[in-house]
N, C-alpha and C positions, 0 to 999 in steps of 0.2 A: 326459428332462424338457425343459423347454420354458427356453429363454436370450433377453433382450433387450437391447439395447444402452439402457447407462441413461446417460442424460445426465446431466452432474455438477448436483448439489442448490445453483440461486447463493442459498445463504441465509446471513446472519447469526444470529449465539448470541445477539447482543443486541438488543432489538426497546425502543422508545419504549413508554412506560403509558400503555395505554388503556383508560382508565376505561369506554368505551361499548363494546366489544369485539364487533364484530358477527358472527352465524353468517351466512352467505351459502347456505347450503343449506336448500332447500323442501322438507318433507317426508320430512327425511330421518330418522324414526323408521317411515317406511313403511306410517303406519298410516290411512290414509286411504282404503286398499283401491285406489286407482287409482293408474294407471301416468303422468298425468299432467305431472306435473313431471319423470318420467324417459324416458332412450326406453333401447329394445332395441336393442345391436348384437353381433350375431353374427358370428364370424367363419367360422364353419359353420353353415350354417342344419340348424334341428332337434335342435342337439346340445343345447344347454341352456334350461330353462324357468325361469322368472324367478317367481315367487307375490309379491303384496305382500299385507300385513297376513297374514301367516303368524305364529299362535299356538301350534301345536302343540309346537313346541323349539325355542324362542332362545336366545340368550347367556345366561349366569348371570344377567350384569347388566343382563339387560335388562329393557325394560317392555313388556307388551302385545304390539302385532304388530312385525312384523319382515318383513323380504325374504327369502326361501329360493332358493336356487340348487340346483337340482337336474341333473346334466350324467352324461350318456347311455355316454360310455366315452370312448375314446382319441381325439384330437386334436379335443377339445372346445377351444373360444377363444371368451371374449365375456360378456358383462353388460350392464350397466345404465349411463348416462350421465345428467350434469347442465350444461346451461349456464350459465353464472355471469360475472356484472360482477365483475371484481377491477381496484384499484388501483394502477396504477404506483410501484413503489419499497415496495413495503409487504409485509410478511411475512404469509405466512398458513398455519395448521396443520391438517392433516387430523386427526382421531379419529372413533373410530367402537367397537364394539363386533362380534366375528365368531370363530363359534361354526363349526370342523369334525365335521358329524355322520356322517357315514363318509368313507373314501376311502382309494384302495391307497397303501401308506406310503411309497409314494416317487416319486410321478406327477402330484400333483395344489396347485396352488397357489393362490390371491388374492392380489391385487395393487391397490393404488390408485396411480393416474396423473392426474398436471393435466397440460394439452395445451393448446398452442392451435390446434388443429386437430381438429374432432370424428372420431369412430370411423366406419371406415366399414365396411359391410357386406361379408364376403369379403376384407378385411383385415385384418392387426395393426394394434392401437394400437401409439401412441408417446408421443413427452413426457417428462416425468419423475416417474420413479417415486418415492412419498413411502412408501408402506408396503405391506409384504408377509408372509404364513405360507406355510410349504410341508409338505405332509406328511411330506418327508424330512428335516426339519430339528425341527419341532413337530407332529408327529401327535397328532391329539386336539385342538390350539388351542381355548383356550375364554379370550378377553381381547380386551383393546383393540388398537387397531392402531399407536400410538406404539413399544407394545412387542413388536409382533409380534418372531417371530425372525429375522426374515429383512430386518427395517425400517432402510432406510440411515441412518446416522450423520446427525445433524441432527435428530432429533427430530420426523419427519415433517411439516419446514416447508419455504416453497419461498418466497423472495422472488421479486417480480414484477418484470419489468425493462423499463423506461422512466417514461413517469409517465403518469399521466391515466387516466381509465376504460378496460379493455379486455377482449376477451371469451376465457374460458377454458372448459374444459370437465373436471369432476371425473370421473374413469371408476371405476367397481368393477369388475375386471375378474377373471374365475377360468376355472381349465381342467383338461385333463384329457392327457398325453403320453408316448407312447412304451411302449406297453403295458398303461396304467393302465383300468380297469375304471368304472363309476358310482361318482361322488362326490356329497356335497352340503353344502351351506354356507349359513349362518343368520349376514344382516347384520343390524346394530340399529343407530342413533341417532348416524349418521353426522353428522359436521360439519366443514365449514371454517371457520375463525376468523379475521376481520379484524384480526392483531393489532399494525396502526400500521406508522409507517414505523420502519427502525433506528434506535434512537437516533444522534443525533448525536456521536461520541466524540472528541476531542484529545487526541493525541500531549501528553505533558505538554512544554512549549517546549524547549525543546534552550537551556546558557545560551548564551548570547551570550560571545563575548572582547572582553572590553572594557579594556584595559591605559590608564592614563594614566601608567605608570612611577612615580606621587608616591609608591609602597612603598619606594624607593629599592633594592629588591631586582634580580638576574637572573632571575625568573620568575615567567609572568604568571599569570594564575587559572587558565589550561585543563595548569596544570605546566608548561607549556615554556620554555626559553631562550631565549636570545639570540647567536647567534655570528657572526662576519666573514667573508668568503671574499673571496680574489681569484682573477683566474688572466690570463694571457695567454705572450708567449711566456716567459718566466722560470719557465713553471710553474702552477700555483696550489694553493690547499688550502683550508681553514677552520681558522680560529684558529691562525694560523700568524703568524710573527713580523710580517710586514708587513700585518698584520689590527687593526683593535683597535675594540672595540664595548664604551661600556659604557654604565650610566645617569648624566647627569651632573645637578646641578643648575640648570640652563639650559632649562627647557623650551621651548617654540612659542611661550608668551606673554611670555618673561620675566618673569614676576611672582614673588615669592620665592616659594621651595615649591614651584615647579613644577618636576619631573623631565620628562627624554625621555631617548629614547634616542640615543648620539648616534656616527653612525658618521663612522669619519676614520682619517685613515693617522697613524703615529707619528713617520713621516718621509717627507719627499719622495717620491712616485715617480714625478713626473716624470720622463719619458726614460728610463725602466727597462725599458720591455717589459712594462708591465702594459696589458692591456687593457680588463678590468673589474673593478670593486672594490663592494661592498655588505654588507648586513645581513641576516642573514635572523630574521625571528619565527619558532618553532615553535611546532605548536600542541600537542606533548603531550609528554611526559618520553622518552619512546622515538622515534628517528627513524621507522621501520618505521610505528609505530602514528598513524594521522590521525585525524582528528575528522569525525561524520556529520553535514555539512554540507546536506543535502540539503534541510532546510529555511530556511536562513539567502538572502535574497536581495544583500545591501548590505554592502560595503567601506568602511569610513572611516576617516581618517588626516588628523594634519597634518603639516607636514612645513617645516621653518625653514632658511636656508643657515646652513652656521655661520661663513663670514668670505665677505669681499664674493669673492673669488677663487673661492670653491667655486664648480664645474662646477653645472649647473643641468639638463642632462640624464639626470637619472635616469629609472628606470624602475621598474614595481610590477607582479609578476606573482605568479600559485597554482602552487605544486608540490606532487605526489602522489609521496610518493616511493615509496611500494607498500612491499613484504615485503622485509626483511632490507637498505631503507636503498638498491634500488636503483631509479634514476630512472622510472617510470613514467605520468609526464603532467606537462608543464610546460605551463601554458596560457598564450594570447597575453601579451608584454608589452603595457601601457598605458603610451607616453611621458609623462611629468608637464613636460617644457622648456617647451610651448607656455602654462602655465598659469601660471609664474610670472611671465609680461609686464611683467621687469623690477624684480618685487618679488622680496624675498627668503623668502615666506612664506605656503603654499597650503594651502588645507582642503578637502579632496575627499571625494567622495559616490559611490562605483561602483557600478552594479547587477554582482552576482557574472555576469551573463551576457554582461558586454562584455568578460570573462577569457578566452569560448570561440568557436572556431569548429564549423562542419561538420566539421572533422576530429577536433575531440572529440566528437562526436556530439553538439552542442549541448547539452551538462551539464558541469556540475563532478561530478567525484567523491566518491563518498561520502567516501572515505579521505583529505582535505584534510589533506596535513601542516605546509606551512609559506608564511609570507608572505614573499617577497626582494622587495626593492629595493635597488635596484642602479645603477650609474654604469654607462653603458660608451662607451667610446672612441668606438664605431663598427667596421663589419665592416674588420678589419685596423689599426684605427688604437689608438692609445697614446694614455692618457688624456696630458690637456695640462694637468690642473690636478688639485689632491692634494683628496681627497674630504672633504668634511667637511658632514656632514647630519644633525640632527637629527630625530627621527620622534615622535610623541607621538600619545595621546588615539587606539590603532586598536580597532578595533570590527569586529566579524563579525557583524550581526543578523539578524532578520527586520522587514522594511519595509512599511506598509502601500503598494499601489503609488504613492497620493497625493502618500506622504509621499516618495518615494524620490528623492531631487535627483539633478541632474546634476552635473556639474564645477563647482564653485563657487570661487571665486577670492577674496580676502579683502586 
């Protein structure tokens, strides 16, 4: 039997309503008695004969005349061809009607192909294949061709790829292989159907984290908490004695009612051998499990000192902590020192892509676990002033790019 390499079907299941649904095939009930609108190609010359407006035995469902294929014996190749205007971006469905009236049970096939590249004489077609019957799978076929047996998945549709007018060409093509005897085959009332571009569909929005702490609770809307970490040489850990985070009544604005969160040490540690001290947001109730970030573009946060002493070098970075909680992508810190120019009180705006370099493969990770900010020393150095910072009002969204500020200072 006869095998081709089929190129994968780029269709979509869901196509836009089109009311005006146009067929793009001339003559394709074959009954006009000329060959016309089609041409002949053979890929053995003399194996197969082509008849249009053949009434003798069509399809069940057919009407009137039809095209008959009649092919000679073994390594028959070839049919009939149509050139056709198809639209960039837009689905279109072959059917047809195709009726086997003899042929040995396991040698003989039809196949329909859109190509962009016409058939040529003394060659196989190519392209891709939209629908098929073989006599070793449905001997006897007497049906349409959506449901041939042999018809790839997709529903014998093939979306077109680019946009604008372009030229394709519909092939019916049938054969005869590998010891198979005279076949013959009865097409009818063939069509390609214009049917629209895909619809357009949206991801339903992904929420956004948007905390301002005023629940006075530990955990924000996407479930997560809130914990401390230090370390430098004395050690460090998370929520560990010399840690302490919690929501206080004090927000960024000071206005009553206003919550933040407010990270700070419990006592001095000055001169202790700490090197870094901070906060981190998580974004889900399990450390392991992140949030699918892939559509949010934009960071935002304010962020208040909370006595004039507090250090003013903090830092805001993404961590992926990946499976079972162990460290799998931290991406660039973002300094915040140069922003508070003296004030004690900054409202920033990050695109999520100023978080990455080339060596995260310029992406954030789907698996976004947790926001830190963080104090640090500097490479080797002891913090010189005890932490105390407030964080409020952060947000994870999607930005239009218009809207997407830069570093904002307040």
């Amino acid at each position: 039997m006869k095998f081709k390499a089929i190129l994968p079907i780029l269709g979509l299941m869901l196509f836009a309503a089109n009311a005006s649904a146009q067929n793009v095939i001339v003559d394709g009930d074959f009954e006009s008695g000329s060959d016309s609108s089609w041409t002949l190609w053979l890929e053995t010359a003399g194996m197969l004969t082509a008849t249009f407006n053949y009434t003798a035995d069509g399809p069940t469902s057919g009407t009137a005349g039809a095209l008959r294929y009649q092919m000679v014996g073994e390594y028959t190749n070839g049919g009939v061809y149509q050139e056709v205007t198809l639209t960039g971006g837009n689905i279109y469905q072959v059917d047809g009607l195709i009726k086997e009236v003899s042929a040995d049970p396991s040698t003989t096939w039809f196949e329909v192909w859109i190509s962009d590249t016409a058939p040529v004489d003394g060659s196989d077609n190519g392209g891709v294949m939209l629908a098929k019957v073989s006599s070793w799978n449905c001997a006897g076929y007497d049906g349409d061709f959506i449901n041939g047996c042999d018809t790839p998945a997709g529903d014998a549709k093939f979306t077109v790829p680019g946009s604008g007018p372009q030229t394709y060409y519909l092939i019916l093509d049938a054969g005869v292989c590998c010891g198979g005897g005279a076949a013959e085959y009865v097409i009818d009332d063939v069509t390609l159907t214009d049917l629209g571009a895909p619809a357009v569909t949206y991801d339903t929005p992904p929420t956004e984290l948007n905390e301002d702490f005023n629940d006075g609770d530990d955990q924000n809307n996407y479930g997560g908490t809130y914990r401390g970490f230090a370390g430098g040489d004395t050690g460090g850990g998370q929520d560990g004695i010399m840690e302490a985070i919690s929501v206080d009544a004090q927000g960024t604005t000071g206005a009553a009612g206003d919550y933040a969160l407010h990270i700070y040490s419990t006592s001095s540690i000055v001169g202790t051998g700490w090197t870094y001290y901070g906060g981190v947001i998580a974004l889900s109730e399990t450390e392991s499990v992140g949030q699918p970030l892939t559509s949010f573009t934009t960071l935002s946060f304010d962020m208040k000192l909370g006595s004039a002493s507090a250090p003013t070098d903090w830092t805001v970075r993404l961590e992926d902590l990946g499976a079972n909680g162990s460290n799998a992508g931290s991406y660039n810190y973002i300094d915040l020192e140069p922003y508070f120019n003296g004030e004690n009180y900054v409202s920033m705006n990050i695109p999520l892509a100023d978080f990455v370099s080339a060596a995260d493969g310029g992406t954030i990770a789907p698996n976004l676990s947790q926001i830190d900010v963080i104090v640090i020393g500097g490479e080797g150095e002891y913090l010189v002033n005890d932490p105390d910072m407030f964080v409020d009002n952060v947000r994870l969204y999607d930005a239009v790019a218009s809207d997407v500020k830069d570093w904002q200072l307040y």
